[in-house]
C-alpha positions in Angstrom: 85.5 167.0 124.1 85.8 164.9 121.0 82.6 163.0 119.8 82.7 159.5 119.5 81.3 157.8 116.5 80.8 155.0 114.7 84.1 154.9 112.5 85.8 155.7 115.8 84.3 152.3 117.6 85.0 150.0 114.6 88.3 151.3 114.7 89.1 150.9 118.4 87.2 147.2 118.0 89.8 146.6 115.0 92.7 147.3 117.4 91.8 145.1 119.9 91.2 142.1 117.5 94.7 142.9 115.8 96.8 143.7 118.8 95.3 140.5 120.1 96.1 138.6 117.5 99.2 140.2 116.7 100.2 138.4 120.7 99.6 135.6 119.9 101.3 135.1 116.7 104.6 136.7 118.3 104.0 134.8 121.4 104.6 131.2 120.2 108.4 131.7 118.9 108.7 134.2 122.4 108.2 130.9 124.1 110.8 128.4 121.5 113.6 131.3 122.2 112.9 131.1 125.6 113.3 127.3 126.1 116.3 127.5 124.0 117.8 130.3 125.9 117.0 127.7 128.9 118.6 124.8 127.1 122.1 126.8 126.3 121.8 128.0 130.0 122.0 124.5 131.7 124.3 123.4 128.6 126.9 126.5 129.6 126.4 125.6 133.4 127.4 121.6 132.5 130.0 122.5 130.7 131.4 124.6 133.3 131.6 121.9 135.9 133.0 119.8 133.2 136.1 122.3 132.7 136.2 123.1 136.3 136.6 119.0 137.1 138.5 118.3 133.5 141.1 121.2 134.3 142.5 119.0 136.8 144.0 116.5 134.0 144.7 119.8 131.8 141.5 118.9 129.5 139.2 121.9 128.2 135.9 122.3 126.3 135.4 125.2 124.9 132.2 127.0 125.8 130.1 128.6 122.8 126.9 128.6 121.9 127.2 125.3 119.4 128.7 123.5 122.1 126.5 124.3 125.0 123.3 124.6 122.9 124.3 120.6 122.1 125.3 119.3 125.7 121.8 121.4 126.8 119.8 119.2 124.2 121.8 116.1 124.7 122.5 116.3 128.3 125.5 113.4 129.1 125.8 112.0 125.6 126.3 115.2 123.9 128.9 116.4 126.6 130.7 112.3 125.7 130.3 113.0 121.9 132.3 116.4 122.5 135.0 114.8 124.7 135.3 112.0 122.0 135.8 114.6 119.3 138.0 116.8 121.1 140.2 113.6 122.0 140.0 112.5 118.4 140.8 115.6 116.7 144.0 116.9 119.0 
């Protein structure tokens, strides 16, 4: 059985602190590229009714990551600011 001594403690104390710490500096951007896998989520879904409802008059919007990523942080105005520049631009 291996003896436990001081060095050994102060190590195993160390690793706690530093995983711990190491957590919570890795937690903070785990929880921004969450929301914006959320955000491109609910943009992708809204742009999918849109096509869905659009392909009826033979309109389209692409769906990429740029494009749903700004009608999930727009919501309605974004998803009018595409349709205006897909109109515009042929």
């Amino acid at each position: 059985m291996p003896k436990i001594d001081v060095n050994m403690v102060v190590a195993a104390i160390f690793a706690v602190f530093m995983l711990y710490y190491l957590g919570r500096a890795l937690a903070a951007p785990a929880r921004v590229m969450l929301h914006v896998f959320a955000v491109g989520m609910a943009g992708m879904a809204l742009l999918f009714v849109f096509n869905l409802v659009a392909g009826i008059f033979s309109f389209r919007i692409g769906i990429n990551a740029l494009t749903a990523l700004i009608v999930g942080y727009m919501g309605l105005p974004g998803l009018v600011m595409l349709v205006a520049i897909q109109t515009l631009l042929g």
